[in-house]
MDAnalysis code that builds the backbone (N, CA, C; Angstrom):
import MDAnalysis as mda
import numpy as np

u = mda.Universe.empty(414, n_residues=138, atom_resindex=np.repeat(np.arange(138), 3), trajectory=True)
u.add_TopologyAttr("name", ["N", "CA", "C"] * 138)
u.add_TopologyAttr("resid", np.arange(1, 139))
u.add_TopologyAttr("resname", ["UNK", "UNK", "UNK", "UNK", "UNK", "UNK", "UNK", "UNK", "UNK", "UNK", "UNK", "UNK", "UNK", "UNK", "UNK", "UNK", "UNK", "UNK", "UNK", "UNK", "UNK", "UNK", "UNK", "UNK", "UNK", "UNK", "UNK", "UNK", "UNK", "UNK", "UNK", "UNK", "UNK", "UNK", "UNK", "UNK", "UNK", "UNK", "UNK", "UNK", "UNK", "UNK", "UNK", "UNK", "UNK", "UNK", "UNK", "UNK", "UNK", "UNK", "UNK", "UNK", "UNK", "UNK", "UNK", "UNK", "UNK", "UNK", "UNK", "UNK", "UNK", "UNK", "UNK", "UNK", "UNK", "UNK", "UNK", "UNK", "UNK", "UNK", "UNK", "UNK", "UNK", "UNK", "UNK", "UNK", "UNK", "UNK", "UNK", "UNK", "UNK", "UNK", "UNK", "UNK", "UNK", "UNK", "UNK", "UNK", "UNK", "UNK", "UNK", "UNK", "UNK", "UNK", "UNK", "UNK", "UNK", "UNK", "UNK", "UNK", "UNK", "UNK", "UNK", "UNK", "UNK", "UNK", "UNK", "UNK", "UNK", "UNK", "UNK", "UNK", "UNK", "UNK", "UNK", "UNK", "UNK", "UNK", "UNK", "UNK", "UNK", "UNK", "UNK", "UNK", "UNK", "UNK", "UNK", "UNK", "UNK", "UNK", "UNK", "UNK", "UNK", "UNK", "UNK", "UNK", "UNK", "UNK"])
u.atoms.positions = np.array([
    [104.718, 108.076, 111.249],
    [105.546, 107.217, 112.083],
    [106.713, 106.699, 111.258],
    [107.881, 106.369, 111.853],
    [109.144, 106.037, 111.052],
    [108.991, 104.651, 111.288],
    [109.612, 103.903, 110.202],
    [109.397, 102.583, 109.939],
    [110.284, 102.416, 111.062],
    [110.345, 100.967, 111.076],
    [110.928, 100.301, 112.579],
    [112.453, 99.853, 112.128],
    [113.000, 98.714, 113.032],
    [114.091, 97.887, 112.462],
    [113.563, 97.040, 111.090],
    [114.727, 96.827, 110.271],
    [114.620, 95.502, 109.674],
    [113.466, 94.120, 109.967],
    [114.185, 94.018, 111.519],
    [114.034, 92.913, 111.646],
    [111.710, 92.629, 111.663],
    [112.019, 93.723, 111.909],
    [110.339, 93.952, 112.583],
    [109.197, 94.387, 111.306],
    [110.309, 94.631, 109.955],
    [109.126, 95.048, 109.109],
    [108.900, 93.780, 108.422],
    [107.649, 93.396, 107.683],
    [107.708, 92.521, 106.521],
    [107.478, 93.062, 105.439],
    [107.541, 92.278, 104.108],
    [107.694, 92.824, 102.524],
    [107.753, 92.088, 101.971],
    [106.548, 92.224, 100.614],
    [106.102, 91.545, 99.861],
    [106.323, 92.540, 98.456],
    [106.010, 91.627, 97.714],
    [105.882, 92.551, 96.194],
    [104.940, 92.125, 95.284],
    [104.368, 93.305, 94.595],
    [103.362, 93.156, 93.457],
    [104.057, 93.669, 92.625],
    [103.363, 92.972, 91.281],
    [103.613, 93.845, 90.102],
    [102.117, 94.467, 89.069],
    [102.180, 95.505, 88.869],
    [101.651, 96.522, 88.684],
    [100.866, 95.666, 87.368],
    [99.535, 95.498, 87.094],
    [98.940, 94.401, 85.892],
    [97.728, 95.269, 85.169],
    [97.684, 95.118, 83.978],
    [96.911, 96.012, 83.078],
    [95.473, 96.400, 83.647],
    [94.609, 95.334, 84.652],
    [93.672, 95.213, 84.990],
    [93.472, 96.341, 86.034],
    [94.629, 96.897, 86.502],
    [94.847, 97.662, 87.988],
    [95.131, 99.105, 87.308],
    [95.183, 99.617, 86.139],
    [95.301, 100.993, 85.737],
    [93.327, 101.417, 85.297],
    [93.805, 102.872, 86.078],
    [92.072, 103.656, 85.843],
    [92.279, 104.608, 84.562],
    [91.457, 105.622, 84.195],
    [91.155, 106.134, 83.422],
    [92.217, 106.939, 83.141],
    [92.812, 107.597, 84.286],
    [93.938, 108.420, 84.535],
    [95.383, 107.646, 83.968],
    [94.953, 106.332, 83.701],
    [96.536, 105.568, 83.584],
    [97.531, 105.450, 84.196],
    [96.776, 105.453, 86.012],
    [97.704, 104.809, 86.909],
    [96.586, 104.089, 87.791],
    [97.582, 103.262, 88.407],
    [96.906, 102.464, 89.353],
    [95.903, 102.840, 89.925],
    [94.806, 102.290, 89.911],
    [93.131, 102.783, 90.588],
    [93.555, 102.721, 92.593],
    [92.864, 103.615, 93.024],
    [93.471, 103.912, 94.595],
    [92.486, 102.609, 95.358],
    [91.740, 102.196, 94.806],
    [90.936, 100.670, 95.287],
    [92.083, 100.096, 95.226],
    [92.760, 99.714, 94.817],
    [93.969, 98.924, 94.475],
    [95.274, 98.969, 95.345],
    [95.488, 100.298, 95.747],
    [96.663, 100.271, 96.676],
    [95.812, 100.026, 98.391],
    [94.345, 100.000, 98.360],
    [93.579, 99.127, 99.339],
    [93.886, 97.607, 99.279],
    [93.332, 97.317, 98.359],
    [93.697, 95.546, 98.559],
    [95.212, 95.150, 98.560],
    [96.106, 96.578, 98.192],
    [97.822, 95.814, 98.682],
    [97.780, 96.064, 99.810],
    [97.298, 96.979, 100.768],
    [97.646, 97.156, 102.242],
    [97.598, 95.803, 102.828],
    [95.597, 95.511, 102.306],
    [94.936, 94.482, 103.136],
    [95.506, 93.248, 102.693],
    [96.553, 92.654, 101.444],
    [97.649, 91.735, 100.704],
    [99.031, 91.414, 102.318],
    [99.494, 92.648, 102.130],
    [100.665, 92.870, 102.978],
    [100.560, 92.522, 104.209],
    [99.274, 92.427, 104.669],
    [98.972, 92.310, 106.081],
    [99.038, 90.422, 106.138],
    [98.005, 90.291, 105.225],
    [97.357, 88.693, 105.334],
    [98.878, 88.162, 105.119],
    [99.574, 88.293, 104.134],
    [101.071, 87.835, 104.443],
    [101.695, 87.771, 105.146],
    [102.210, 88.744, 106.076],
    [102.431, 88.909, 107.484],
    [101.577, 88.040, 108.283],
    [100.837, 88.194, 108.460],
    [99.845, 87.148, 109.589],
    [100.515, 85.804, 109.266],
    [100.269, 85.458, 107.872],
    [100.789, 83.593, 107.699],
    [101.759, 83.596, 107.726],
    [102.803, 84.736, 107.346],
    [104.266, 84.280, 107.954],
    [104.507, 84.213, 109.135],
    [103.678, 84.838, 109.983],
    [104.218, 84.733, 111.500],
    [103.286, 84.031, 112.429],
    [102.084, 83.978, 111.904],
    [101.227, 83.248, 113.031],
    [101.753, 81.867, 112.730],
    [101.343, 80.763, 113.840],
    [101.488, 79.335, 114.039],
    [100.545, 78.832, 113.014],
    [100.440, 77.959, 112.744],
    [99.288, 77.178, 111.964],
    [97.670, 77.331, 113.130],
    [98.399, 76.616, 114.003],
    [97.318, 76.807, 115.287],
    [96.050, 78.217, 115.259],
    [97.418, 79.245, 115.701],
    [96.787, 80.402, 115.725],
    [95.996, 80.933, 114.237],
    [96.372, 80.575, 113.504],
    [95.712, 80.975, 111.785],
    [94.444, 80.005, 111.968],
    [94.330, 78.812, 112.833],
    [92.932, 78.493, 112.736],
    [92.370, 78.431, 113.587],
    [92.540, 79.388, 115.131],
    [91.596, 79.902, 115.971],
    [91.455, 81.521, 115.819],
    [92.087, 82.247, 114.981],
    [91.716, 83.589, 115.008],
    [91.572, 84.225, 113.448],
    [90.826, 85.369, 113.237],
    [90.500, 85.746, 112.510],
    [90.520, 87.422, 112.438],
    [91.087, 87.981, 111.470],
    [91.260, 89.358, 111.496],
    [90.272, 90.036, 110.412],
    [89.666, 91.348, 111.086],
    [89.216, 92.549, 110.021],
    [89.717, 93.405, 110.088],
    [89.421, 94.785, 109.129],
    [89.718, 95.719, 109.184],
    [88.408, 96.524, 109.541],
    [88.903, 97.100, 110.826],
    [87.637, 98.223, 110.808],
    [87.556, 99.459, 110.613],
    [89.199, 100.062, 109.893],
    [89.184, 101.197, 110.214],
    [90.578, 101.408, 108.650],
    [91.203, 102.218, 107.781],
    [91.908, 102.494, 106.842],
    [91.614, 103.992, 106.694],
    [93.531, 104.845, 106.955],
    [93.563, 105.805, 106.460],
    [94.997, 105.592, 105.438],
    [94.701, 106.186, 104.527],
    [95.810, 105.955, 103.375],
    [95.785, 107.309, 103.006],
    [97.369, 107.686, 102.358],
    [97.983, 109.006, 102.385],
    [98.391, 108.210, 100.701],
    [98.203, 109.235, 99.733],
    [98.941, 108.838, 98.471],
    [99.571, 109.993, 97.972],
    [100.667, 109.617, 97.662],
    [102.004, 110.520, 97.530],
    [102.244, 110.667, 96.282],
    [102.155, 109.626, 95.274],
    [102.711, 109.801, 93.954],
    [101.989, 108.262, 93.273],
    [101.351, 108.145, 91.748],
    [101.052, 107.262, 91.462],
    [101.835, 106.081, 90.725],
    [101.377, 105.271, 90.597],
    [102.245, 103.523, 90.055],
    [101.072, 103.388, 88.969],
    [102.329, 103.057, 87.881],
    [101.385, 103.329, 86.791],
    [102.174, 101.507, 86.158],
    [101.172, 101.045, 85.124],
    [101.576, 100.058, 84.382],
    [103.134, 99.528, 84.268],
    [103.496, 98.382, 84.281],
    [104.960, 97.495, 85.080],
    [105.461, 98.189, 85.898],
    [105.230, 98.987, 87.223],
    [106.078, 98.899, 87.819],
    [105.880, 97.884, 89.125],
    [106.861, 97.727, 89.473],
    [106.996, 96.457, 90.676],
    [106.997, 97.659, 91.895],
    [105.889, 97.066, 93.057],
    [105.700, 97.658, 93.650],
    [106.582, 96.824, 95.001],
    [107.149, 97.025, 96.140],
    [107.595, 96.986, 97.387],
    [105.766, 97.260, 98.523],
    [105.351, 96.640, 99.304],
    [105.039, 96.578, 100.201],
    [105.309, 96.330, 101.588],
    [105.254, 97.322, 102.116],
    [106.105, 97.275, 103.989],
    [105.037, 97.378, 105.260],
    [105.262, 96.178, 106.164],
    [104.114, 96.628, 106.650],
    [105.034, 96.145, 108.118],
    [104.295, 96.427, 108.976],
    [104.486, 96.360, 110.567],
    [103.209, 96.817, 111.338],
    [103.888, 96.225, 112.677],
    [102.589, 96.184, 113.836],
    [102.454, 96.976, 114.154],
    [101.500, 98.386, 114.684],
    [101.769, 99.391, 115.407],
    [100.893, 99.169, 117.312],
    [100.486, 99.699, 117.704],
    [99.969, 99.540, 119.039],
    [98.750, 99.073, 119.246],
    [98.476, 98.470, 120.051],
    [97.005, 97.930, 120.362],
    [96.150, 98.214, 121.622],
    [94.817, 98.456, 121.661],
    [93.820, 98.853, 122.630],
    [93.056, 98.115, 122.548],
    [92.901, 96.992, 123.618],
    [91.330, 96.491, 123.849],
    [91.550, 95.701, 122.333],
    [90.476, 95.852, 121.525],
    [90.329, 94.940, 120.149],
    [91.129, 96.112, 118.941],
    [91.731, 96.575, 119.189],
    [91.929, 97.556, 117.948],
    [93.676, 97.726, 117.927],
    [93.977, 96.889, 116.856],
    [95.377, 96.739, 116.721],
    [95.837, 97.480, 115.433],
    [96.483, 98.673, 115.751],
    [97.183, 99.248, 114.510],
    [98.193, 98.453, 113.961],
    [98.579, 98.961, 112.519],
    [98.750, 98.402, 111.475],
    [99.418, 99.334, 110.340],
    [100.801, 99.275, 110.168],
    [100.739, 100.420, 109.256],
    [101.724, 99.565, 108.036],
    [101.462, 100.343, 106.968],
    [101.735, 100.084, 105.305],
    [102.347, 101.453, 104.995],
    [103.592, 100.715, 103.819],
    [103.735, 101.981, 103.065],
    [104.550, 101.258, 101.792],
    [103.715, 101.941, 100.404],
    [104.213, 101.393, 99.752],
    [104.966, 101.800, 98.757],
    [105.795, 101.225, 98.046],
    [107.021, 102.118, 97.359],
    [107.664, 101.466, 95.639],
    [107.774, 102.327, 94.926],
    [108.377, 101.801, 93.645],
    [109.427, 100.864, 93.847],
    [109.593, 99.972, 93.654],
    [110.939, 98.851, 93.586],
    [112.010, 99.706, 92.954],
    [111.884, 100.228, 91.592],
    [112.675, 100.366, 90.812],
    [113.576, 101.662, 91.463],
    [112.704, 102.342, 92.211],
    [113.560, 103.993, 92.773],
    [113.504, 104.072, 94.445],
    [112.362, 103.349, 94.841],
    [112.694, 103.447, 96.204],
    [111.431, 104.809, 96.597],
    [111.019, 105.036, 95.702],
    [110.027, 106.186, 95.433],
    [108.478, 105.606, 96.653],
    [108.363, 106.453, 97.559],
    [106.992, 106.413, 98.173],
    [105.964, 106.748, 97.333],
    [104.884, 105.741, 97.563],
    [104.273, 105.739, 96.519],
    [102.688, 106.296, 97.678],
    [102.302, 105.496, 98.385],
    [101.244, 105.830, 99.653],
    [101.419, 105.049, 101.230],
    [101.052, 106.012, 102.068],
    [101.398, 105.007, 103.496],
    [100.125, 104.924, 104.118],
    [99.514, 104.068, 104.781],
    [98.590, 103.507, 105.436],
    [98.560, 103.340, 106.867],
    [98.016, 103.902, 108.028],
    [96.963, 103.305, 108.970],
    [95.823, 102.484, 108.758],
    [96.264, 101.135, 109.458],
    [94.870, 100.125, 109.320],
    [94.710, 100.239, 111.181],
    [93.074, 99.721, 111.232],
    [93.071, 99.277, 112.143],
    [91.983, 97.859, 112.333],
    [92.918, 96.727, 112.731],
    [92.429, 95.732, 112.707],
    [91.693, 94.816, 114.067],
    [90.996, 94.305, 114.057],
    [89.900, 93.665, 114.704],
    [90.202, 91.910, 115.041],
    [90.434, 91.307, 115.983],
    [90.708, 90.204, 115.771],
    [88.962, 89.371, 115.927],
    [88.930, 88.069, 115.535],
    [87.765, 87.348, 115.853],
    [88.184, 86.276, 116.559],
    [87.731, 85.419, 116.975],
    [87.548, 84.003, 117.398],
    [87.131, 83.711, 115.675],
    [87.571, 82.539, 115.400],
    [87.368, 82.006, 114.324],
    [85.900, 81.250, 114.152],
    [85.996, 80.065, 115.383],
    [84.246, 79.768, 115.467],
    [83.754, 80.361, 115.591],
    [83.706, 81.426, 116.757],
    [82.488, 82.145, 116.708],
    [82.204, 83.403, 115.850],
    [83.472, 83.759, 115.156],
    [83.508, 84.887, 114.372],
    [82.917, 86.150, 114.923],
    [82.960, 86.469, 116.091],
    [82.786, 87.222, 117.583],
    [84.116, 88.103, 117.621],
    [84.378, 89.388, 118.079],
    [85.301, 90.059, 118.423],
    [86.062, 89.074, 119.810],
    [87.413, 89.228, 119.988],
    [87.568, 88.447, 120.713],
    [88.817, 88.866, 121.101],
    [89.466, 88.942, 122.400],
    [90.873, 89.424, 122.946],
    [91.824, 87.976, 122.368],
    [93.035, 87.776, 122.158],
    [93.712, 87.213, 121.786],
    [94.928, 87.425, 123.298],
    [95.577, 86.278, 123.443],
    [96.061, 85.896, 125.025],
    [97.494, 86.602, 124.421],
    [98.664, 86.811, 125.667],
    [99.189, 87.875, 125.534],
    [100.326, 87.862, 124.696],
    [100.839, 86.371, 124.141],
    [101.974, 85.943, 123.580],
    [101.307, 86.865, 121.614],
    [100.182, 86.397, 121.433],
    [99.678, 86.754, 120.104],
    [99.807, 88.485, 120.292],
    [99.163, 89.019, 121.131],
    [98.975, 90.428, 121.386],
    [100.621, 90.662, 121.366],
    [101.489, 90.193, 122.031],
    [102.928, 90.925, 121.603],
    [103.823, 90.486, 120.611],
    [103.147, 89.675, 119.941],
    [104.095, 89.062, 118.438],
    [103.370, 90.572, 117.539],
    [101.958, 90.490, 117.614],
    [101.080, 91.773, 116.811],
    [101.175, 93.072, 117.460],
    [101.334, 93.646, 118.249],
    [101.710, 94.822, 118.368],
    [102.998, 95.160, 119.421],
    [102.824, 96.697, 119.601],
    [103.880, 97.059, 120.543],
    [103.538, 98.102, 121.452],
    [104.401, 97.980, 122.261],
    [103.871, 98.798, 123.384],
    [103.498, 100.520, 123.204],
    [102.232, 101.103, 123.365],
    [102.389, 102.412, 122.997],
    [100.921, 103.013, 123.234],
])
């Protein structure tokens, strides 16, 4: 899928830390997991209300990740993420992440996320203003 407008993606940045290189001497692929699932939770608190951040609750029930080329020790990574379409409880989610320094794709991501009710921590539909801030029609 082609990234969207500007206005519609968000982006965050990591930087690449001694703890996050594997045997191979690049970034361990566990790792470009917890930036997807990083990029997202950012997004959510930048855009949800306070309100909504403490009646709902998101999982992931679902991650396909494509890795293109590895990130190895200092480099500053770019994270891009946006909403993709939603069914019933299952709201896509896509990531892609990229060298700062070149602009270089590094891996892109399908998530698919799960909302909860926060008390009850129950799967739960979210009313229609949340459902179209989080996804799009498709």
């Amino acid at each position: 899928m082609n990234m969207p407008s500007a206005a519609e993606v968000f982006e965050t940045y990591f930087q690449v830390a001694p703890a996050e290189i594997d045997n191979m001497q690049h970034v361990n692929n566990v790792v470009y997991v917890r930036w997807v699932q990083d990029v997202a939770v950012a997004h959510w608190r930048h855009a949800a209300t306070p309100a909504e951040q403490q009646q709902w609750l998101w999982i992931v029930i679902r991650h396909e990740i494509d890795y293109k080329y590895p990130a190895v020790l200092g480099d500053e990574i770019v994270a891009k993420t946006w909403v993709g379409s939603a069914r019933g409880l299952k709201f896509q989610r896509h990531t892609e992440i990229f060298r700062a320094s070149d602009g270089l794709l590094l891996a892109k991501a399908l998530s698919i996320w799960c909302p909860l009710d926060a008390q009850t921590r129950r799967p739960a539909l979210p009313g229609e203003d949340l459902r179209r801030r989080f996804s799009v029609a498709g």
